[in-house]
C-alpha positions as CSV (number, residue, x, y, z in Angstrom):
1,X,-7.3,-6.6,33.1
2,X,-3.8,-7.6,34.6
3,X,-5.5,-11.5,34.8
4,X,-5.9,-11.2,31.3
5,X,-2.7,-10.2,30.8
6,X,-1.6,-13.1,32.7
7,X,-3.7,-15.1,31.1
8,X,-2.7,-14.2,27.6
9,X,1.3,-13.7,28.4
10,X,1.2,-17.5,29.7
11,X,-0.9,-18.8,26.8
12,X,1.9,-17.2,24.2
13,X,4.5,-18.8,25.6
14,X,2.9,-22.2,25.2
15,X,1.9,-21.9,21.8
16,X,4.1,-19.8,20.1
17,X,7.5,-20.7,18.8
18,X,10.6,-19.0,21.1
19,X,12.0,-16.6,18.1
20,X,12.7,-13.5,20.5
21,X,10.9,-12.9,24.6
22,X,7.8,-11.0,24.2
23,X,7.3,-8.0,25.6
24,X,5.4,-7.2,29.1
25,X,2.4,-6.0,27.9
26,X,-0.3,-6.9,25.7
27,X,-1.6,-4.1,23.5
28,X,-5.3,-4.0,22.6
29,X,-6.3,-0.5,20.5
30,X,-5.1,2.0,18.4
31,X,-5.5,5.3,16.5
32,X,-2.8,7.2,14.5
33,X,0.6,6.9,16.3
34,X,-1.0,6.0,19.9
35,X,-1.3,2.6,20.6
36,X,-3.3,1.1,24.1
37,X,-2.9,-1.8,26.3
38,X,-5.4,-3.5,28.3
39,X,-4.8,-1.3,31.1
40,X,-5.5,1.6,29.3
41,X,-1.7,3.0,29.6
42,X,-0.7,5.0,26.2
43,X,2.1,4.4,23.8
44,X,3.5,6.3,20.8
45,X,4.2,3.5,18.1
46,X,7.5,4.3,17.1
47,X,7.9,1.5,15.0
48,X,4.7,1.9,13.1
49,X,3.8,-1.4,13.2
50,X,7.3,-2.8,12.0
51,X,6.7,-0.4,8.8
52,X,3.0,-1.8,8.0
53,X,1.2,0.8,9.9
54,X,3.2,3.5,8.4
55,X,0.3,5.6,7.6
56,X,-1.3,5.3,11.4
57,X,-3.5,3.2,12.6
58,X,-7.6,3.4,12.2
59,X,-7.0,6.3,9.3
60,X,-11.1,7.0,8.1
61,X,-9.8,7.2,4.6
62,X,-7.2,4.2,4.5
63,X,-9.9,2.1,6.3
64,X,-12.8,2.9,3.8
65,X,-10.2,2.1,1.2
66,X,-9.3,-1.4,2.6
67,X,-12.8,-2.2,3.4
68,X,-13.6,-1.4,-0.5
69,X,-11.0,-3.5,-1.7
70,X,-11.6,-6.3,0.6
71,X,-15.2,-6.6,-0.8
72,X,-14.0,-7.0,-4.2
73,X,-10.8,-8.9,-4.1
74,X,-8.6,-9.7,-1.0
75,X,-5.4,-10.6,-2.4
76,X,-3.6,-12.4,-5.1
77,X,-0.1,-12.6,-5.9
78,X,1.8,-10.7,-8.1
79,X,1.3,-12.8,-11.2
80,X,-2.0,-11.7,-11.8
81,X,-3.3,-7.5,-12.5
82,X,-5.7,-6.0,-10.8
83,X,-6.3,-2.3,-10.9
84,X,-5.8,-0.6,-8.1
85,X,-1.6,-1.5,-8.0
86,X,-1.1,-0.7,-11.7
87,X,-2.8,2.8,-11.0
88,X,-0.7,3.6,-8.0
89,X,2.4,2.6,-9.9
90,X,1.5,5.1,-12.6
91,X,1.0,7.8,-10.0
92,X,4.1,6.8,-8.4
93,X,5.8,7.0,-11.6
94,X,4.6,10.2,-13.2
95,X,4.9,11.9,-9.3
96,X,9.4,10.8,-8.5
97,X,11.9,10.1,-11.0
98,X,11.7,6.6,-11.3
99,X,10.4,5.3,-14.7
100,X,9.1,1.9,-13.0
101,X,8.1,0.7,-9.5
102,X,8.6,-2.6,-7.7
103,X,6.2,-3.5,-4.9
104,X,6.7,-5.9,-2.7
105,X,6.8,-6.6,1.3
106,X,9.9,-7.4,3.4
């Protein structure tokens, strides 16, 4: 494990571009807020992903939800409708006090 490590930590910093150093460690599994690296060692994700992994990770219900959708459709912008957004908006709408939604990433 710690030569793949190695291996991996050297590899990054020939291919990917410089933005920020990388962390220590390279992280491998995860379930709800508990993230694993390749040695095993535990970690509570406090940063959920940078947001995207709000709900936790490997949730049965969120996964059988993505894995639906991904058979169908994958993805298109926002120019086009497809169900499943224009039903959470209406949830969203008749369950806070907003009277439209927005959604969008960062």
């Amino acid at each position: 494990m710690e030569e793949q490590m190695k291996e991996l930590q050297e590899l990054s910093l020939k291919v990917y571009l410089p933005t920020y150093p990388p962390k220590p460690l390279v992280l491998e599994r995860s379930r709800g807020a508990v993230i694993w690296d390749l040695q095993g060692k535990d970690y509570i994700d406090f940063g959920a992903g940078i947001a995207v992994s709000s709900l936790g990770h490997q949730d049965p219900e969120l996964l059988l939800a993505i894995s639906e959708q991904a058979s169908k459709l994958w993805h298109t912008s926002n120019l086009f409708l497809t169900e499943p957004p224009v039903r959470l908006a209406a949830e969203l709408v008749e369950a806070s006090f907003a009277d439209r939604v927005f959604f969008c990433n960062s």
